[in-house]
Backbone and ligand atoms as CSV (ligand in chain L), in Angstrom:
chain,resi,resn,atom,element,x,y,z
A,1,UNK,N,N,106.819,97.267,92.103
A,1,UNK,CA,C,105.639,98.072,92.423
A,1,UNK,C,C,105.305,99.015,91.268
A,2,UNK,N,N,103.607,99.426,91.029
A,2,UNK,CA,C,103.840,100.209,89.820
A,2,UNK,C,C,102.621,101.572,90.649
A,3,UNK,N,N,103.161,102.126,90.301
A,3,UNK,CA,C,102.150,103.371,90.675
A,3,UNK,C,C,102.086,104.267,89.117
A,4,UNK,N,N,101.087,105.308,89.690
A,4,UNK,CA,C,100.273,105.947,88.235
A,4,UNK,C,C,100.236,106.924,88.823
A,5,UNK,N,N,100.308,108.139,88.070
A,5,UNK,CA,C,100.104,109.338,88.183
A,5,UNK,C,C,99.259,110.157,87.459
A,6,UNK,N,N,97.874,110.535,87.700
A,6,UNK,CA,C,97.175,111.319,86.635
A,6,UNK,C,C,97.050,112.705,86.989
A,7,UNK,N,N,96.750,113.275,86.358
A,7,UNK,CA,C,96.362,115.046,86.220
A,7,UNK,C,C,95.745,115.191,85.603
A,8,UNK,N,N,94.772,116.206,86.289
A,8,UNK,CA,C,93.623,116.500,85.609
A,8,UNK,C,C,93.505,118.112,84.778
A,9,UNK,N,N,92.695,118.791,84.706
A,9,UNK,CA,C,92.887,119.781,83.590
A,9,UNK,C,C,93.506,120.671,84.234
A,10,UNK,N,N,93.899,121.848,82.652
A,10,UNK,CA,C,95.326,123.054,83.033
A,10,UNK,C,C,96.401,122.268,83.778
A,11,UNK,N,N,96.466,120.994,84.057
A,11,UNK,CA,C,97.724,120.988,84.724
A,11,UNK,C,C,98.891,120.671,83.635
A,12,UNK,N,N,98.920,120.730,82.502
A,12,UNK,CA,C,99.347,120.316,81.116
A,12,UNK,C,C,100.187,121.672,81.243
A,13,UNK,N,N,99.610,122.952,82.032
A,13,UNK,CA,C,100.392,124.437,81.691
A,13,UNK,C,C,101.297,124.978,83.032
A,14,UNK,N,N,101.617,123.655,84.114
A,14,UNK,CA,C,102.206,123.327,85.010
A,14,UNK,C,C,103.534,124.487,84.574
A,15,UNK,N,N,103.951,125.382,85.699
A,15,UNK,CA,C,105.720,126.082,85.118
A,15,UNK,C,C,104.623,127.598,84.354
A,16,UNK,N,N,103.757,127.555,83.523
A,16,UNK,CA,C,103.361,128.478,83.068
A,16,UNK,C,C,101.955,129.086,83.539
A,17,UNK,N,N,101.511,128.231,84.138
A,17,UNK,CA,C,99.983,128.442,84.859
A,17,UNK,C,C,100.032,129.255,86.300
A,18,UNK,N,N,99.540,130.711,86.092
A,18,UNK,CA,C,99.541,130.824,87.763
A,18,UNK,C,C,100.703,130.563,88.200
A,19,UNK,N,N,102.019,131.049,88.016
A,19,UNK,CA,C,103.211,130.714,88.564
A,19,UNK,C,C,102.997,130.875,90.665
A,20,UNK,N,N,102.397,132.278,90.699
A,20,UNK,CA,C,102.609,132.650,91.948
A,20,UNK,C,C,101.776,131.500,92.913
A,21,UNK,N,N,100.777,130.638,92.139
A,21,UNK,CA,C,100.032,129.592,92.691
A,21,UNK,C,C,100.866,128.050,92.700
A,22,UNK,N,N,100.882,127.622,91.029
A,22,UNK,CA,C,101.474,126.527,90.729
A,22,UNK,C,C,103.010,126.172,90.955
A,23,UNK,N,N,103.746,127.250,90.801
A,23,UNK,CA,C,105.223,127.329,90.814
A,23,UNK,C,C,106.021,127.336,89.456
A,24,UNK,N,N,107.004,127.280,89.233
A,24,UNK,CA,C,107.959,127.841,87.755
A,24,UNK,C,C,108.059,126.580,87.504
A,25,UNK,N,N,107.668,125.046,88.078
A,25,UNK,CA,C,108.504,123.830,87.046
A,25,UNK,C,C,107.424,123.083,86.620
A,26,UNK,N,N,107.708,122.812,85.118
A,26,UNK,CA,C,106.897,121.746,84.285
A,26,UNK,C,C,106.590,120.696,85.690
A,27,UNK,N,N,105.067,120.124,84.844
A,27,UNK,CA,C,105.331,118.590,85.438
A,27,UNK,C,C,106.228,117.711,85.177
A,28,UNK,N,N,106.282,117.680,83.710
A,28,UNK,CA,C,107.297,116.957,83.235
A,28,UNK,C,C,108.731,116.571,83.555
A,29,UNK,N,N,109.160,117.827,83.736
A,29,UNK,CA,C,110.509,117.729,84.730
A,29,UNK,C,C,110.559,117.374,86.317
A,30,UNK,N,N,109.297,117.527,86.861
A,30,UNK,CA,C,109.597,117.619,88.284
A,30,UNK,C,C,109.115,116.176,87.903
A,31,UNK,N,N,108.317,115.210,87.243
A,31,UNK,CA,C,108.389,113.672,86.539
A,31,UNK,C,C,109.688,112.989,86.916
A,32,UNK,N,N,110.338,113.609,86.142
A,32,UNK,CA,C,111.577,113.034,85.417
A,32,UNK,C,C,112.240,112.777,86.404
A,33,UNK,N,N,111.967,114.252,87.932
A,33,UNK,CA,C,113.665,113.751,88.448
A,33,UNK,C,C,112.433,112.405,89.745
A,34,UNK,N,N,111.049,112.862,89.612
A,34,UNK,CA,C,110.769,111.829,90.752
A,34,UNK,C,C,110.856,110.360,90.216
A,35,UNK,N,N,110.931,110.342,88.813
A,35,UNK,CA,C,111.014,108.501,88.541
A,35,UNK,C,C,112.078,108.201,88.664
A,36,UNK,N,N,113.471,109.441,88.909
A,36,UNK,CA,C,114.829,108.722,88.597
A,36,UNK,C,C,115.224,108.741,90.890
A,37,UNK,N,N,114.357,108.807,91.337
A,37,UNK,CA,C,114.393,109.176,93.006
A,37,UNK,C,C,113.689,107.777,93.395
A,38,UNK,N,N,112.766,107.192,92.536
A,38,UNK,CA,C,112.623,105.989,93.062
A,38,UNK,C,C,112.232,104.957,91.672
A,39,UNK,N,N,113.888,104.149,91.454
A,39,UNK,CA,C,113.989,103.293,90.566
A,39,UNK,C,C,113.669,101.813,90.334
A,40,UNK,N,N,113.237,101.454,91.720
A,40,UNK,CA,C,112.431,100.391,92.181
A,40,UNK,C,C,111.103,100.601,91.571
A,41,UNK,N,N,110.548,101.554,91.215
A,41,UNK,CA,C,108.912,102.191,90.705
A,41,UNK,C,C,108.801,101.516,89.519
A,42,UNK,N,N,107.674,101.333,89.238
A,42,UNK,CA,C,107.603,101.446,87.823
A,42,UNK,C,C,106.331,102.509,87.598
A,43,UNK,N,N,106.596,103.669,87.218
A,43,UNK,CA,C,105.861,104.573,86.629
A,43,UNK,C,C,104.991,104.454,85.384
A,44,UNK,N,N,103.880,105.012,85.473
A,44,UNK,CA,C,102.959,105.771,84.685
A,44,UNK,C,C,102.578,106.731,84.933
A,45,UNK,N,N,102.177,108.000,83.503
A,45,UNK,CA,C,101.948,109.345,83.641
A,45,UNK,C,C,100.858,109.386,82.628
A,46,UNK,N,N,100.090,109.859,82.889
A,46,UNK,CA,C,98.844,110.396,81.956
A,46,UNK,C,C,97.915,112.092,82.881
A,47,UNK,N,N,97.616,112.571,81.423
A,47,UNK,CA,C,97.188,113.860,81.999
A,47,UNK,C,C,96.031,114.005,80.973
A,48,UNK,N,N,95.289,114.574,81.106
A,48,UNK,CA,C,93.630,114.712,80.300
A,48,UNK,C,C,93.098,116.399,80.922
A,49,UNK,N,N,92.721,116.569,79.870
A,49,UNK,CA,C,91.516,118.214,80.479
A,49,UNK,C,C,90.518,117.470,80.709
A,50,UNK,N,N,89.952,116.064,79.827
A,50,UNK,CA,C,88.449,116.029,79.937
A,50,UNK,C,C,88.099,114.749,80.973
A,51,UNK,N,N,87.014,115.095,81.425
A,51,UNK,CA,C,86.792,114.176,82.303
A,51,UNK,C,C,86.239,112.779,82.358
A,52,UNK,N,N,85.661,112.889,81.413
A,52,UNK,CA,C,85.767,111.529,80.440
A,52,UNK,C,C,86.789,110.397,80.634
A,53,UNK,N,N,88.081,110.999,79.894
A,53,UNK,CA,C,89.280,110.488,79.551
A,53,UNK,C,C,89.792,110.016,81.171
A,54,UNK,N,N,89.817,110.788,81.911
A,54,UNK,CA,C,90.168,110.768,83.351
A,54,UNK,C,C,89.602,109.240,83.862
A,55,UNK,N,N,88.419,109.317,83.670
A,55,UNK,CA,C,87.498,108.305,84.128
A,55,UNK,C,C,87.931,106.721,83.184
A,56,UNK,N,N,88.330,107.070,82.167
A,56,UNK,CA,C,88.950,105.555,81.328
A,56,UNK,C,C,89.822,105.619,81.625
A,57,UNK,N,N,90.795,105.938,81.742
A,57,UNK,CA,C,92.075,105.803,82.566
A,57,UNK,C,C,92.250,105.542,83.517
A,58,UNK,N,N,91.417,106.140,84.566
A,58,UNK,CA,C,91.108,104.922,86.149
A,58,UNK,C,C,90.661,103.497,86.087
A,59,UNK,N,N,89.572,103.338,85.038
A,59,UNK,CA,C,88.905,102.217,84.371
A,59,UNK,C,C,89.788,101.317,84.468
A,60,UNK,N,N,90.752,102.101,82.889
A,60,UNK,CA,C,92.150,100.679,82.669
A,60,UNK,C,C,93.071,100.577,83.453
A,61,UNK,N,N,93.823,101.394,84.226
A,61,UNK,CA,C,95.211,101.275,85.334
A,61,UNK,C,C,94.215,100.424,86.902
A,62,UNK,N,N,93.020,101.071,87.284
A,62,UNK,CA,C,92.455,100.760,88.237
A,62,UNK,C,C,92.399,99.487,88.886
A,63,UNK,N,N,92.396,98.208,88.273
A,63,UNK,CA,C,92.788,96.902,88.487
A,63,UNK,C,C,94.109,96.462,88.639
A,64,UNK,N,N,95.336,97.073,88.012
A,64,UNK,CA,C,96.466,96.383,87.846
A,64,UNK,C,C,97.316,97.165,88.580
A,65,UNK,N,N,97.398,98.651,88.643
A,65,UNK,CA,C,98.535,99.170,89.857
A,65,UNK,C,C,98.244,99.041,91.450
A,66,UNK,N,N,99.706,99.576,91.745
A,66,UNK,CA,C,98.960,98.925,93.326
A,66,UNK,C,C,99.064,100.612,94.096
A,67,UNK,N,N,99.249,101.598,93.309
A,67,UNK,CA,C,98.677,102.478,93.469
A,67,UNK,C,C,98.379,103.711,92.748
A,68,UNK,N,N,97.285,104.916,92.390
A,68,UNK,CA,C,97.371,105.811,91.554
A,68,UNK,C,C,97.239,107.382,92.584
A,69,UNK,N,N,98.315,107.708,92.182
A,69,UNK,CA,C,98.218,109.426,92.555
A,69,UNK,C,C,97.257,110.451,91.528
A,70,UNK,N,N,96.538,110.799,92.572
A,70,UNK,CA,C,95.743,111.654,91.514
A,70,UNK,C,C,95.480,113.365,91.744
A,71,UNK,N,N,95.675,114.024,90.655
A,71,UNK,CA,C,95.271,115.395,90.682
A,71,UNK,C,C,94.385,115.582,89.979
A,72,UNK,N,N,93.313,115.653,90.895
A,72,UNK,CA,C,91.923,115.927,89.438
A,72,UNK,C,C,91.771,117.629,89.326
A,73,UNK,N,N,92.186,118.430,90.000
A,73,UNK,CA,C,92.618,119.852,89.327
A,73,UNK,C,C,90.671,119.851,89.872
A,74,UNK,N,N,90.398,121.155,88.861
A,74,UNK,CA,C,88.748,121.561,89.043
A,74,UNK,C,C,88.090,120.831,89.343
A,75,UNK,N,N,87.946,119.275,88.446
A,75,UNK,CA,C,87.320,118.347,88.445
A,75,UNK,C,C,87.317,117.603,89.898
A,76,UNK,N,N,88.035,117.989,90.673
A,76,UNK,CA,C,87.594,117.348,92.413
A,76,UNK,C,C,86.520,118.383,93.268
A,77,UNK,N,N,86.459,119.276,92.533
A,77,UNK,CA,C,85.440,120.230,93.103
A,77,UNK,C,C,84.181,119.834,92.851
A,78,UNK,N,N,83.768,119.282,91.465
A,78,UNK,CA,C,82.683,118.816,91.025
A,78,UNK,C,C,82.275,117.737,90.598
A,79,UNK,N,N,82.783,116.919,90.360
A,79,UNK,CA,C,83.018,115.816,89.942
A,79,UNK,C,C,82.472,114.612,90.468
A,80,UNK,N,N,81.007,114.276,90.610
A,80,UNK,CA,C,80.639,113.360,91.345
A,80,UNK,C,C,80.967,111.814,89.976
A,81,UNK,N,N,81.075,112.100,88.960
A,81,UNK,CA,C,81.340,110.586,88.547
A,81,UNK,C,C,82.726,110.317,88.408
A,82,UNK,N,N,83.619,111.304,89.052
A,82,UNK,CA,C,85.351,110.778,89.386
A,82,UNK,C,C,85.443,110.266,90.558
A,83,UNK,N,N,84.548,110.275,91.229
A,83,UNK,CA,C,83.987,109.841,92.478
A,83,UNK,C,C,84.155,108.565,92.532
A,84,UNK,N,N,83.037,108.476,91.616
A,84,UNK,CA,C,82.287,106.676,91.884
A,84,UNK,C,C,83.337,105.971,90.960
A,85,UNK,N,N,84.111,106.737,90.127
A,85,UNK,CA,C,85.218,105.592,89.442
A,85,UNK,C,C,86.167,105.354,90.287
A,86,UNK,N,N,86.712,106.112,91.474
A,86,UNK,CA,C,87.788,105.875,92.039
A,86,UNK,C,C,86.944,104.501,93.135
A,87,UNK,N,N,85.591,105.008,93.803
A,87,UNK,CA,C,85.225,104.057,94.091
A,87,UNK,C,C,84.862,102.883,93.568
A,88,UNK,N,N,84.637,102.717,92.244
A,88,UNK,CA,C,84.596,101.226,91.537
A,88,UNK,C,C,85.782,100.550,91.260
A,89,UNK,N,N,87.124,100.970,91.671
A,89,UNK,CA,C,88.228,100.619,90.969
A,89,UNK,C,C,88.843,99.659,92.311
A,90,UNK,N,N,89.792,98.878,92.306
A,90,UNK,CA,C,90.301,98.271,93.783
A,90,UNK,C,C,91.715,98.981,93.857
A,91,UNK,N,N,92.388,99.469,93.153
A,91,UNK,CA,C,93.720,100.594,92.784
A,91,UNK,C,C,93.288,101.452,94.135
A,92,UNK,N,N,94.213,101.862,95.481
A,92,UNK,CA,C,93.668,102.675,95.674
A,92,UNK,C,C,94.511,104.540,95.275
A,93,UNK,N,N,93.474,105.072,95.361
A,93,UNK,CA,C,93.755,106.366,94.793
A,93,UNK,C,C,94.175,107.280,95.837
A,94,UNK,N,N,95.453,108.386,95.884
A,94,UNK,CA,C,95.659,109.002,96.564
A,94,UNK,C,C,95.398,110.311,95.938
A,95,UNK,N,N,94.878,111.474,97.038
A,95,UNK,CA,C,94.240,112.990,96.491
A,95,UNK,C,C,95.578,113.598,96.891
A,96,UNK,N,N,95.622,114.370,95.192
A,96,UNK,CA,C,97.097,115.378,95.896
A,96,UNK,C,C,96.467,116.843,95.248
A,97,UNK,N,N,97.148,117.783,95.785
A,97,UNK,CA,C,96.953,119.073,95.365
A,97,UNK,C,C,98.489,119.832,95.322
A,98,UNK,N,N,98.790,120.662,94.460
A,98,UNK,CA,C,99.930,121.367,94.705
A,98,UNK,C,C,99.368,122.626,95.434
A,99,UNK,N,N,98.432,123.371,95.242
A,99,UNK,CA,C,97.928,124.359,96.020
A,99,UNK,C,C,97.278,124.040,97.577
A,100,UNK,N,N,97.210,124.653,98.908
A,100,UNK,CA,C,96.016,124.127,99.877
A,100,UNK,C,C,94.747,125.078,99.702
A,101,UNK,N,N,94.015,124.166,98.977
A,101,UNK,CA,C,92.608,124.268,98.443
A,101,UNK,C,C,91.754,124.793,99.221
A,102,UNK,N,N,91.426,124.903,100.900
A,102,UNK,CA,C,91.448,125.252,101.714
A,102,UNK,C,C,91.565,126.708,102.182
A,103,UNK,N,N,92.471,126.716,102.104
A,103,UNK,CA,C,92.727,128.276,102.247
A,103,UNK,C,C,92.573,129.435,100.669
A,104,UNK,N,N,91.999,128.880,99.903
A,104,UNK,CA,C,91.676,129.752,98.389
A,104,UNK,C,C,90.135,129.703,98.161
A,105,UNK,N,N,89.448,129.999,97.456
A,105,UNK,CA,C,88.118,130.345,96.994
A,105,UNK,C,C,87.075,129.554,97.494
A,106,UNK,N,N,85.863,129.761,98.625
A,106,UNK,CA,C,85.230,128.763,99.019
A,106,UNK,C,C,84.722,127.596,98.414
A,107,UNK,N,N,85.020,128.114,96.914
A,107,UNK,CA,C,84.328,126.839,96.153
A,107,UNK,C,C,85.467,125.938,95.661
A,108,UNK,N,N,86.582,125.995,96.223
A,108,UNK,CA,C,87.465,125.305,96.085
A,108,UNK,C,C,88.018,124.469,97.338
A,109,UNK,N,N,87.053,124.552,98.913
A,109,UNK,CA,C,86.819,124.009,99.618
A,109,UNK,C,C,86.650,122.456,99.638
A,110,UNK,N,N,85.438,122.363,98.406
A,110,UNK,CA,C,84.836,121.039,98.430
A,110,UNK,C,C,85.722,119.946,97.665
A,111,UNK,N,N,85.702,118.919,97.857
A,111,UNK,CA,C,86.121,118.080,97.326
A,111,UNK,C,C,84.905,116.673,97.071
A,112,UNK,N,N,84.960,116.306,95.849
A,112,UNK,CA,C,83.707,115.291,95.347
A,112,UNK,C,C,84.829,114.125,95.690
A,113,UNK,N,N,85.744,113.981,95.296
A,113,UNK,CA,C,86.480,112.800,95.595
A,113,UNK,C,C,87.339,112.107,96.849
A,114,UNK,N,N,87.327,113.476,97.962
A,114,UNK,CA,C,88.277,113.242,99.171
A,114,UNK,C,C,87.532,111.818,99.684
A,115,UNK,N,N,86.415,111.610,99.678
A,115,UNK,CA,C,85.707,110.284,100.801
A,115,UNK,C,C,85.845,109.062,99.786
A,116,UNK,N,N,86.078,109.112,98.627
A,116,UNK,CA,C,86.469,107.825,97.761
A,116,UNK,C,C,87.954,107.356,97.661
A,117,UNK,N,N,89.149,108.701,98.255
A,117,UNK,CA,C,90.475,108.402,98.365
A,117,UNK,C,C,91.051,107.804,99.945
A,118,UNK,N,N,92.171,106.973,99.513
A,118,UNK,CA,C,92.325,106.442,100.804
A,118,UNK,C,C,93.646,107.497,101.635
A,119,UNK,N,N,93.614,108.670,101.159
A,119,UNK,CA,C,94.186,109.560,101.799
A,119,UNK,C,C,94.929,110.990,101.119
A,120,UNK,N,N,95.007,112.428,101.304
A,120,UNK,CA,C,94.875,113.387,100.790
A,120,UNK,C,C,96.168,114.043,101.164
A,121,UNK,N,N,96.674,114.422,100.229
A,121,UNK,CA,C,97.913,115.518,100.435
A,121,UNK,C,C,97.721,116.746,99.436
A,122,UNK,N,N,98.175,117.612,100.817
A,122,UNK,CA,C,97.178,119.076,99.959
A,122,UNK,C,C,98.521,120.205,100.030
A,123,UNK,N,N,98.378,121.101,99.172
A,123,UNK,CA,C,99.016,122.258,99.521
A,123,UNK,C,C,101.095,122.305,99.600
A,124,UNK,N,N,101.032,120.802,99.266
A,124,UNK,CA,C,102.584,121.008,99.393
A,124,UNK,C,C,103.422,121.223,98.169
A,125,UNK,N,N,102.567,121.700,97.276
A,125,UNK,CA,C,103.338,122.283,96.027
A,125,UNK,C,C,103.581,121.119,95.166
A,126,UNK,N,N,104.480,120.983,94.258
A,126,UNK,CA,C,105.022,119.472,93.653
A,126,UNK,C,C,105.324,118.558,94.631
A,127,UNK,N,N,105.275,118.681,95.973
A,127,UNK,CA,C,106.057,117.717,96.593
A,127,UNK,C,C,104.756,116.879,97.148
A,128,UNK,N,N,103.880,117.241,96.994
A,128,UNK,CA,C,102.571,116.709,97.058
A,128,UNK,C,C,102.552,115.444,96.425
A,129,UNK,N,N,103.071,115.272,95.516
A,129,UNK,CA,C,103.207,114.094,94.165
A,129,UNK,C,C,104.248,112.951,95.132
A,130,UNK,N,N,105.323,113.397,95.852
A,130,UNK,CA,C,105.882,112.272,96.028
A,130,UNK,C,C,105.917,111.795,97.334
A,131,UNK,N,N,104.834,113.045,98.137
A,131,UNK,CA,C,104.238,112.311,99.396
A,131,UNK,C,C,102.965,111.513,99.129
A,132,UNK,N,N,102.649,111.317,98.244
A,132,UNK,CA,C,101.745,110.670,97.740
A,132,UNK,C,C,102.220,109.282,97.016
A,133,UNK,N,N,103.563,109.415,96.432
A,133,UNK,CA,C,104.076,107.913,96.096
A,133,UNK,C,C,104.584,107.258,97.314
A,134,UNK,N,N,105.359,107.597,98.545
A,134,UNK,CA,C,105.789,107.183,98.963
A,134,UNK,C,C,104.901,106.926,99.908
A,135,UNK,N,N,103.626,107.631,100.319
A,135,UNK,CA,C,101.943,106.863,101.469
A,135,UNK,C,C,101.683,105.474,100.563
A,136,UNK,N,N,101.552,105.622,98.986
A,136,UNK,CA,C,101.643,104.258,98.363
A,136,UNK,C,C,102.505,103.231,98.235
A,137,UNK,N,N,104.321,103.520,98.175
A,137,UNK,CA,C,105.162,102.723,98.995
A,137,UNK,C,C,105.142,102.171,99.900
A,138,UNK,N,N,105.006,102.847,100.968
A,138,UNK,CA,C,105.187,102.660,102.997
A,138,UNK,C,C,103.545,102.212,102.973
A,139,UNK,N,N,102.506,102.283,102.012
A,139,UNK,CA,C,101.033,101.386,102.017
A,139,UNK,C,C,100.613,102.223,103.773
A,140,UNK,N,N,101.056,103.340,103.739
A,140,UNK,CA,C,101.102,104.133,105.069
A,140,UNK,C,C,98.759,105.014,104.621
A,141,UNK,N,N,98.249,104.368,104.251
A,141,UNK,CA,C,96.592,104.793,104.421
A,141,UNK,C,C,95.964,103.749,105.203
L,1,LIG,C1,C,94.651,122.109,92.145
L,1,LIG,C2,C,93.646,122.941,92.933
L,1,LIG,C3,C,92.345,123.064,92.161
L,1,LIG,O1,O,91.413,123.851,92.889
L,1,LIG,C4,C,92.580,123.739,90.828
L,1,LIG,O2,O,91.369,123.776,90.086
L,1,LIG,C5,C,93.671,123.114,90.053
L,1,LIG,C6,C,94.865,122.629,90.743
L,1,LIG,C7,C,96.025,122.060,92.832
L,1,LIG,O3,O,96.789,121.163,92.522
L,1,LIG,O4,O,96.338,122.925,93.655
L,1,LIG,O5,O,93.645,123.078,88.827
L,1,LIG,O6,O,94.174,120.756,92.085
């Protein structure tokens, strides 16, 4: 099985960003120990500020994994053409958040991409990431 993991902007400052929001650990590390938690995986990681890049990267993984976790960070707030790429792609895409978006700034309410994902995990901090691999494991959307 191969799943993908993208992130979208500031999440590159993951451990240093907003600790009291994001939490004290790199992505990178909290990476490391989730690819060595499921070795059956075959992982991919890519992270972009621009949204552009975001959008070619769904492009190319979008056909061939059989699933992509995604944090589009700001860019799910606004983002109507991360939208239509998750909807042009047959990959399906899972919405994660480490924060619950929800309960913070009304304009962080909206989501452009929740109705193009085949299911959303919000607010559970890093662990968001591997309830999101394992809804793509257990094919539980
Ligand atoms: C975020 C929530 C977004 O509102 C914010 O812009 C982010 C991170 C999260 O994971 O909690 O950059 O997606």
């Amino acid at each position: 099985m191969k799943i993908a993991i993208i992130n979208g902007p500031n999440l590159n400052l993951l451990g240093k960003r907003e600790p009291g929001i994001y939490g004290n650990s790199s992505f990178e590390s909290y990476y490391e120990q989730l690819t060595k938690d499921y070795p059956e995986v075959e992982f991919a990681y890519f992270q972009s500020n621009h949204e552009g890049a975001l959008i070619d990267k769904l492009h190319e993984w979008g056909f061939d994994y059989d699933g992509i976790v995604l944090n589009a960070a700001a860019y799910t707030h606004t983002s109507i053409a991360l939208g239509d790429a998750i909807r042009a792609i047959s990959t399906p895409v899972v919405e994660v958040h480490i924060s619950d978006i929800y309960q913070r700034e009304s304009f962080r309410h909206v989501s452009m991409i929740e109705d193009a994902c085949v299911c959303s995990f919000i607010g559970f901090g890093l662990e968001s990431y591997r309830k999101g691999v394992e809804a793509i494991i257990r094919k539980e959307f």
